[in-house]
ROVOPA-901449 format. One record per residue (C-alpha): z, x, y. Coordinates in nm, 2 decimals, decimal comma. Last residue first. Layout:
ROVOPA-901449
+--------+--------+--------+
!     c3 !     c1 !     c2 !
+--------+--------+--------+
!      Z !      X !      Y !
...
+--------+--------+--------+
***
This chain:
ROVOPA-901449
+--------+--------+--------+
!     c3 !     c1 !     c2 !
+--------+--------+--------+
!  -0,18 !  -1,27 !  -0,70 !
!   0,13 !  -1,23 !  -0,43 !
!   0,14 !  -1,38 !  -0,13 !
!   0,36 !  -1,26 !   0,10 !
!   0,71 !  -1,45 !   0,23 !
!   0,73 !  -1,45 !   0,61 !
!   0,90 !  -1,17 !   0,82 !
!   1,29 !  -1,15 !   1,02 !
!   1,39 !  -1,50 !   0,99 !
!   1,73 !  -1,46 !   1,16 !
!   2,03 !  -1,61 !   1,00 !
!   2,32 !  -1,86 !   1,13 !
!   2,50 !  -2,03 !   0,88 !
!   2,66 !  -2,39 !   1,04 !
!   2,62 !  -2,43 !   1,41 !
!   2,58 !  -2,10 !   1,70 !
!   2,78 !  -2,04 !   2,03 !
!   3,08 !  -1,98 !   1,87 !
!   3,19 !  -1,67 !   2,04 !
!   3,10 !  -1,47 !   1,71 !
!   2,77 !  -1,64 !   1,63 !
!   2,65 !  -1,61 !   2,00 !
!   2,77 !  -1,19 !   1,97 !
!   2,56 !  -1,19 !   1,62 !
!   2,27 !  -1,36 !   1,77 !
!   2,26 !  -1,11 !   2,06 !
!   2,22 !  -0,84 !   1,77 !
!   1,98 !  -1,00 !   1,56 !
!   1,73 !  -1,05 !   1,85 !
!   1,51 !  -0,80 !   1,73 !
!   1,50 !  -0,91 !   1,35 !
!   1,30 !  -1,20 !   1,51 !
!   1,28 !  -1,55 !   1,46 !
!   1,72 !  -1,76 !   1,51 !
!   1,79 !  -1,98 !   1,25 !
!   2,08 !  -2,18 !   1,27 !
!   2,18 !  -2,35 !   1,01 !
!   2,31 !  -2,66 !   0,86 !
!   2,47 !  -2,83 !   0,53 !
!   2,50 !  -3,05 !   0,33 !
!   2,65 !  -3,19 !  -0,01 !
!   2,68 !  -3,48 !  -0,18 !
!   2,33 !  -3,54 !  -0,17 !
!   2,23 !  -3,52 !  -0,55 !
!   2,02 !  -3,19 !  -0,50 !
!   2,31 !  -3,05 !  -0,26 !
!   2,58 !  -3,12 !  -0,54 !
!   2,36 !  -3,00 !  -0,81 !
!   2,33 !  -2,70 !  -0,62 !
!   2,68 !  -2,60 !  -0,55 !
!   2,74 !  -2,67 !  -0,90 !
!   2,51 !  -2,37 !  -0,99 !
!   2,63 !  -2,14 !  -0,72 !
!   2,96 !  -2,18 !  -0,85 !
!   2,87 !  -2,06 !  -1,23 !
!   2,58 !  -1,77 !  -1,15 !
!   2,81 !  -1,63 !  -0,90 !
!   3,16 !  -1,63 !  -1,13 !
!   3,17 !  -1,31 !  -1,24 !
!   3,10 !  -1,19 !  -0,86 !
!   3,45 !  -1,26 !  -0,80 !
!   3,60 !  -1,03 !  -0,61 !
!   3,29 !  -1,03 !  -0,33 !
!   3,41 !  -1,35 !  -0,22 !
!   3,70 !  -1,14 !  -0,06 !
!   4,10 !  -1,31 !  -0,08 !
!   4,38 !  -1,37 !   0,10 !
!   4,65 !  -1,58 !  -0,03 !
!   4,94 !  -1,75 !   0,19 !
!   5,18 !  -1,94 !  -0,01 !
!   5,45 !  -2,18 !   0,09 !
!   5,81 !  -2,17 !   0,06 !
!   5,85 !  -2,36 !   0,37 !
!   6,11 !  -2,18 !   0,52 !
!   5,93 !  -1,83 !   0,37 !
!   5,59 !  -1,93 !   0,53 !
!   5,74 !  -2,03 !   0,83 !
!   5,86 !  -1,72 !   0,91 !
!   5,47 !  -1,65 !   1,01 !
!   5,52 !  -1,87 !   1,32 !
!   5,53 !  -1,63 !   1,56 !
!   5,20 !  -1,44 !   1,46 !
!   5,16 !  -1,07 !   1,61 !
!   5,01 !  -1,00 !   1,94 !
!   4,72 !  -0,79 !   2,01 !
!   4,65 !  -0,60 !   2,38 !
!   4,69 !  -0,27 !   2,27 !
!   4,50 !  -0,31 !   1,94 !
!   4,16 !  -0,16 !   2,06 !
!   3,91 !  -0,11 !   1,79 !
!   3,98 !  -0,40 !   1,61 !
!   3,92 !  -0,59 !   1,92 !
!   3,62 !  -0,81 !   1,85 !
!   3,79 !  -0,89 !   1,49 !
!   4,04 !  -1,08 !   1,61 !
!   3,93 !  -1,37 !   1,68 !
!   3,74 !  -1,41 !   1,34 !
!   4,02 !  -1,42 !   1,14 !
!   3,88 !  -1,47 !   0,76 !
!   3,93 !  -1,62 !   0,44 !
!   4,25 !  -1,68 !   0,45 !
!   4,40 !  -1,94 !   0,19 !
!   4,72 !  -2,12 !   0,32 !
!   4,90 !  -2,30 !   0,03 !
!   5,23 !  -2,52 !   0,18 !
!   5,51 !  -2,56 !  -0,10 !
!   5,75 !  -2,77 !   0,21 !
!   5,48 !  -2,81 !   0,47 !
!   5,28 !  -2,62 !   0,72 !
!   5,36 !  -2,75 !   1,06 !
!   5,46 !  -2,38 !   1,25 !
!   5,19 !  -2,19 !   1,06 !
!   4,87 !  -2,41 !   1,23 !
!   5,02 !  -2,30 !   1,55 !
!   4,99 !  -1,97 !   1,45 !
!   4,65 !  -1,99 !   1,29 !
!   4,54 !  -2,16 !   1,64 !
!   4,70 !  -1,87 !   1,82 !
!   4,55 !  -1,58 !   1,64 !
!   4,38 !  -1,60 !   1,32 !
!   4,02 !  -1,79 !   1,28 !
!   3,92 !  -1,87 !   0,92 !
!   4,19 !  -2,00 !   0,74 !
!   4,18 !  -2,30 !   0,50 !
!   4,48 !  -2,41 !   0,56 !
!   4,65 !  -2,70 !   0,28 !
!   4,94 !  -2,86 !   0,29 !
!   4,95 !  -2,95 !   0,68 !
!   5,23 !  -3,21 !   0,86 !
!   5,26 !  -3,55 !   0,79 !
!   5,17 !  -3,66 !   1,17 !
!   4,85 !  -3,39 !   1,14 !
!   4,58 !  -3,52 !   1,36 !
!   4,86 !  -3,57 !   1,64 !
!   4,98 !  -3,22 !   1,62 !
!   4,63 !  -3,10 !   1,62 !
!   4,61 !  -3,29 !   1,95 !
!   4,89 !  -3,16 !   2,08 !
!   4,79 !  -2,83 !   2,04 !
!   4,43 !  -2,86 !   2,12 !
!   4,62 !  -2,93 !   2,50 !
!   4,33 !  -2,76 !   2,74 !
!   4,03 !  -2,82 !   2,47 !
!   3,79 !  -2,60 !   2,40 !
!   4,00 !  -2,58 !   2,04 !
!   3,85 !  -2,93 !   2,00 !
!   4,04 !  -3,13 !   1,66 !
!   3,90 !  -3,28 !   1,44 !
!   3,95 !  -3,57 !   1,25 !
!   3,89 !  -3,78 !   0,91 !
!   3,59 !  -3,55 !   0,83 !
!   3,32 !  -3,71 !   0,69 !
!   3,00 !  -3,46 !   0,69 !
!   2,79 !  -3,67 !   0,94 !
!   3,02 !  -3,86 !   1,20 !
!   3,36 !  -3,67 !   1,16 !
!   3,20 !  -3,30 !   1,15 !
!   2,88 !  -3,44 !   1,40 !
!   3,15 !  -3,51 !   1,66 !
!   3,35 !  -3,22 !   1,61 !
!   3,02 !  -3,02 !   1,66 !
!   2,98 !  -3,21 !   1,99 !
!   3,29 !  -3,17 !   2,13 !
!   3,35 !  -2,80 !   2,13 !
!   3,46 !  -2,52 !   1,93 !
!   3,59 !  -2,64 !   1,56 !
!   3,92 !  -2,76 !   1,44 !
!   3,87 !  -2,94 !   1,12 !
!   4,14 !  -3,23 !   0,98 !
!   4,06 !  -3,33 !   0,61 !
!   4,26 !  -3,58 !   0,43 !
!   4,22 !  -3,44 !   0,06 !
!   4,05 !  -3,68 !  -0,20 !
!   3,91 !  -3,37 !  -0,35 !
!   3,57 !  -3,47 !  -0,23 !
!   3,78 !  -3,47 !   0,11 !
!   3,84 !  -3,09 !   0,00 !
!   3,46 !  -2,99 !  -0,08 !
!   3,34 !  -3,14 !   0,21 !
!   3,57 !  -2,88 !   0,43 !
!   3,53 !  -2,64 !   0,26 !
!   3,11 !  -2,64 !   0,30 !
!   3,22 !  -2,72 !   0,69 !
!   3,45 !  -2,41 !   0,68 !
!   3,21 !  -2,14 !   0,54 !
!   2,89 !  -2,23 !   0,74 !
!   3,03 !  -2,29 !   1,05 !
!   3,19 !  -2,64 !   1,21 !
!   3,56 !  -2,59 !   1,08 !
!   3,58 !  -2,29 !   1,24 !
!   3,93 !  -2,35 !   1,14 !
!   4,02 !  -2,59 !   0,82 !
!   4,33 !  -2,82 !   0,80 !
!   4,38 !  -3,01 !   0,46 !
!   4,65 !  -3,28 !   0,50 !
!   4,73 !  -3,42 !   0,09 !
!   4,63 !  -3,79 !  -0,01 !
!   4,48 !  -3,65 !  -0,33 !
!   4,53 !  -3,28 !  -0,41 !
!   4,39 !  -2,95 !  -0,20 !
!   4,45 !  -2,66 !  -0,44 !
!   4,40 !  -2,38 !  -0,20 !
!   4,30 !  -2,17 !  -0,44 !
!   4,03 !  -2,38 !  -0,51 !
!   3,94 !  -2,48 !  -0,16 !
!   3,90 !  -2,08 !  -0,09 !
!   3,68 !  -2,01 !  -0,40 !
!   3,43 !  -2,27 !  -0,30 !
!   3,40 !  -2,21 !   0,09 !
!   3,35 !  -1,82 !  -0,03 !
!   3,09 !  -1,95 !  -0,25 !
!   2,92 !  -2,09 !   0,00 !
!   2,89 !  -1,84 !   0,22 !
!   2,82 !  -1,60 !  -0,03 !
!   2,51 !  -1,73 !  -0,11 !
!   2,39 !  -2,10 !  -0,23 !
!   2,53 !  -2,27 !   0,10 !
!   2,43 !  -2,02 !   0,31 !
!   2,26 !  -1,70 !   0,25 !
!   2,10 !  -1,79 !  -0,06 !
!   2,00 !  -2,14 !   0,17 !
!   1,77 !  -1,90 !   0,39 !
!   1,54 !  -1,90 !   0,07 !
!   1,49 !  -2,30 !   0,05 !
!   1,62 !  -2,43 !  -0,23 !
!   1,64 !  -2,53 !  -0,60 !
!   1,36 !  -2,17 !  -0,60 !
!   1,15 !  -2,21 !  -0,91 !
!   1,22 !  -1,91 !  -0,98 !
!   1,58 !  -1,84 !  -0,95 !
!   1,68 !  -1,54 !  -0,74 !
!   1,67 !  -1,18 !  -0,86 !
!   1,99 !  -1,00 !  -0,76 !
!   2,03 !  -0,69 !  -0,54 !
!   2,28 !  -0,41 !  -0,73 !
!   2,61 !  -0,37 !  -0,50 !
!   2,75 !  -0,15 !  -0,22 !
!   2,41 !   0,05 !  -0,22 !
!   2,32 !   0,42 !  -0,31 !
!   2,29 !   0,38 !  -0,69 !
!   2,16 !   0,08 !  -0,71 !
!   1,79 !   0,16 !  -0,54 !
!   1,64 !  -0,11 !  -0,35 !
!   1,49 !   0,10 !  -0,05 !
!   1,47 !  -0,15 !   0,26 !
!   1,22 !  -0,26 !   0,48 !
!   1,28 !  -0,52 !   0,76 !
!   1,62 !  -0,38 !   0,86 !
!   1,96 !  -0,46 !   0,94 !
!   2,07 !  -0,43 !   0,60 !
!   1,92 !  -0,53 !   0,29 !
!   2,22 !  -0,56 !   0,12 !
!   2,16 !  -0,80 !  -0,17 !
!   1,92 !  -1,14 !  -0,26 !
!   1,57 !  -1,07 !  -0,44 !
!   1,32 !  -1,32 !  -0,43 !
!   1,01 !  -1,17 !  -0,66 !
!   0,69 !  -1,05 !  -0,57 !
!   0,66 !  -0,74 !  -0,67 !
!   0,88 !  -0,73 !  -1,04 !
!   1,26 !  -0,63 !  -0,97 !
!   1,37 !  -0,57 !  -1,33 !
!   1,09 !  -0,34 !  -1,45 !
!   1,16 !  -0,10 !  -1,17 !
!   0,87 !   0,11 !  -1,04 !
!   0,79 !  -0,15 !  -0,73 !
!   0,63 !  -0,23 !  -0,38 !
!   0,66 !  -0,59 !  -0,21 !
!   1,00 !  -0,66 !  -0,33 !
!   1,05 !  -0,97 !  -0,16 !
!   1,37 !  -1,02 !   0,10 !
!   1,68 !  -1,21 !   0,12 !
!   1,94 !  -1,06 !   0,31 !
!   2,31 !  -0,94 !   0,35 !
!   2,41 !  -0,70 !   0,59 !
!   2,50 !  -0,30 !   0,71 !
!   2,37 !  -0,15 !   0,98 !
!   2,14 !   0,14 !   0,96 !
!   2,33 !   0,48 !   0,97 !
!   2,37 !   0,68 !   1,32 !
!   2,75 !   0,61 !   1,29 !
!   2,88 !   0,55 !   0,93 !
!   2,94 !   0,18 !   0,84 !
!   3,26 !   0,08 !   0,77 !
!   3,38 !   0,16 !   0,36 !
!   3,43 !  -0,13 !   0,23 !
!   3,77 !  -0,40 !   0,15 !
!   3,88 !  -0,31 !   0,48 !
!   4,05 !  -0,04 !   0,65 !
!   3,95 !  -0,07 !   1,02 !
!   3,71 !   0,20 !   1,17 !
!   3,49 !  -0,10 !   1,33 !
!   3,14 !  -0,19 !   1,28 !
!   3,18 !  -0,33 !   0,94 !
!   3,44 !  -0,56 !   1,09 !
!   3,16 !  -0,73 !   1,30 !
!   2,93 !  -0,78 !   1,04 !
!   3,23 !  -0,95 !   0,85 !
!   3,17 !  -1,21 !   1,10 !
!   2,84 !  -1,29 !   0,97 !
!   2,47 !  -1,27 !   1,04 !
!   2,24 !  -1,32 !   0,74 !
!   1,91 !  -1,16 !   0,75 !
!   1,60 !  -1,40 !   0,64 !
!   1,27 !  -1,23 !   0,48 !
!   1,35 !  -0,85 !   0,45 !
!   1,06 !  -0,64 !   0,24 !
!   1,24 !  -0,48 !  -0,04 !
!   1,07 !  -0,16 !  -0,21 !
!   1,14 !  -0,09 !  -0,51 !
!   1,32 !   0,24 !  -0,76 !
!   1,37 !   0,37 !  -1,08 !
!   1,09 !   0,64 !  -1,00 !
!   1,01 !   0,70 !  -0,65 !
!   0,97 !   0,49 !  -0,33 !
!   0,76 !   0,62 !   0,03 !
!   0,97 !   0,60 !   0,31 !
!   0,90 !   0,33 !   0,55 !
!   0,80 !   0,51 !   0,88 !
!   1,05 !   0,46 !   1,17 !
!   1,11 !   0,21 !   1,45 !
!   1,39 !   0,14 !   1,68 !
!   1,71 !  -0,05 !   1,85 !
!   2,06 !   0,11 !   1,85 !
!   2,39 !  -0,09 !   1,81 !
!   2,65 !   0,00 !   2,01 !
!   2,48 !   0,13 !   2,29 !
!   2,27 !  -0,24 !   2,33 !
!   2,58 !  -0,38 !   2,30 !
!   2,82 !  -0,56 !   2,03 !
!   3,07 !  -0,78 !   2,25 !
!   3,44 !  -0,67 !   2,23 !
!   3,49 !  -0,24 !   2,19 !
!   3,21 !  -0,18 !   1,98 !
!   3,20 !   0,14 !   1,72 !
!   2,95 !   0,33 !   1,88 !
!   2,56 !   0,45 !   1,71 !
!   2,50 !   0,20 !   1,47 !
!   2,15 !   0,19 !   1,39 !
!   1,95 !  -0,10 !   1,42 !
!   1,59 !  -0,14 !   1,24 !
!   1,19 !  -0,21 !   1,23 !
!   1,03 !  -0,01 !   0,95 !
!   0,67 !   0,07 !   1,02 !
!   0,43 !  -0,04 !   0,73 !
!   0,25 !   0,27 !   0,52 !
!  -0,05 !   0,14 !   0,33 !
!   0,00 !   0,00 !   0,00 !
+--------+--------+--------+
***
């Protein structure tokens, strides 16, 4: 095949807030050429996610952060377009760490995990791997589960209205859980109690969110699904009930000043847990890749029989990807976001 130009980010500073143009370096390159054992993975759709963020930083995580001058780390689906490894055929869907770039090297021995061949004939579109049927959704799965929400129980979810927590939040009220989201603005809690069938929710935009979460919760909260940290997760500590479960799956408000911790003030409310005898689990979707093939399985039968849904935002243009990430940070996007970074090729 002739020689296509690699579009990509580097990172070359680890951000302090907002990701800029510094931070995360625009440019082109040749592709390199493949050798034995080896494919070469064109990107389709790039996911954006908050982990993204964390990836940037030097904080101890469950991974390594990304190395400065390195291309930035993410999740894609692409097409192997060029190939000497019998199991990733040109042509085939292929779902793994792409990274921020439109042509990757698919070789398992210098990425964080092997990229996996997706289901032909596709049960979805391909931006739904990165949503619903990708880690996204999984992680919505796994967290409801250990969470445990029971019939007639108060199940609170924050960021209630992106990918993770309105998949967890459907999944608890089909628990027979009452489900309360907090979400950034009026309009996505409109569409969370109008179209997915939450019973409330509750605008952090709002001057006295407090009081209204106090109101959507009269019997207190046995389940948090946790996404956000800081003062809602605090708040959110200070009505759990007696034998409480709190899974947290992320804590998105922080992670814009992982680099700078001056300014960052511990949870209040975190004596609660012991008062209450509850349980707060953290956990990584990545822990339980056993269980892919099994989740993502009755995640699509529940989309194909319309019990499930979801939405994204999908952003053209690998070029754009960091912008998109500070928007997806501060809210500003609905449901997965991706960016469509090139279109599928047809292969004879």
């Amino acid at each position: 095949m002739n020689s296509p130009i690699n579009r990509l980010f580097r990172l070359r500073n680890r951000p302090r807030g907002r990701v800029g143009e510094g931070d995360l370096e625009w440019g082109e390159e040749p592709v390199v050429e493949i050798g034995d054992g080896q494919a070469l993975v064109r990107t389709l759709y790039l996911s954006l996610d908050p982990t993204n963020r964390v990836w940037m930083s030097r904080v101890r995580s469950y991974i390594a952060p990304v190395e400065l001058g390195a291309v930035m780390r993410g999740l894609g689906v692409g097409q192997v377009v060029e190939s000497r490894r019998a199991d990733l055929p040109v042509g085939a869907y292929v779902l793994g760490f792409t990274g921020w770039q439109e042509y990757c090297v698919a070789d398992d021995f210098v990425l964080e995990a092997p990229f996996t061949v997706l289901p032909d004939p596709l049960p979805a579109p391909l931006s739904a791997f990165l949503g619903l049927l990708g880690h996204t959704g999984i992680s919505a799965f796994i967290g409801v589960e250990l969470g445990d929400p029971r019939p007639g129980e108060t199940f609170v979810v924050s960021a209630a209205a992106g990918a993770v927590g309105s998949i967890a939040g459907q999944l608890a009220k089909q628990r027979g859980a009452r489900v309360v989201g907090i979400a950034g603005g009026a309009e996505k809690c409109r569409r969370l109690e109008a179209e997915l069938g939450f019973d409330a929710c509750v605008d952090r935009h709002s001057k006295d969110w407090r009081k209204a979460l106090d109101d959507a919760t009269p019997h207190g909260i046995d389940v948090d699904f946790e996404n956000v940290g800081g003062p809602i997760m605090d708040h959110v500590l200070g009505r759990l009930n007696v034998g409480a479960r709190v899974a947290l799956c992320g804590l998105i408000s922080e992670y814009d000043n992982y680099n700078d911790r001056s300014d960052q003030l511990g949870l209040r409310n975190v004596h609660q847990l012991l008062m209450q005898r509850a349980t707060l689990r953290g956990f990584i979707v990545t822990d339980h890749v056993e269980r892919y093939g099994e989740i993502i399985g009755k995640l699509a039968a529940a989309l194909q029989e319309g019990s499930l849904s979801y939405e994204e935002t999908v952003v053209d243009g690998l070029e754009n990807a960091r912008t998109t990430l500070n928007q997806a940070l501060s809210g500003e996007t609905r449901g997965k976001t991706v960016v469509k970074v090139a279109a599928p090729s047809i292969v004879e």
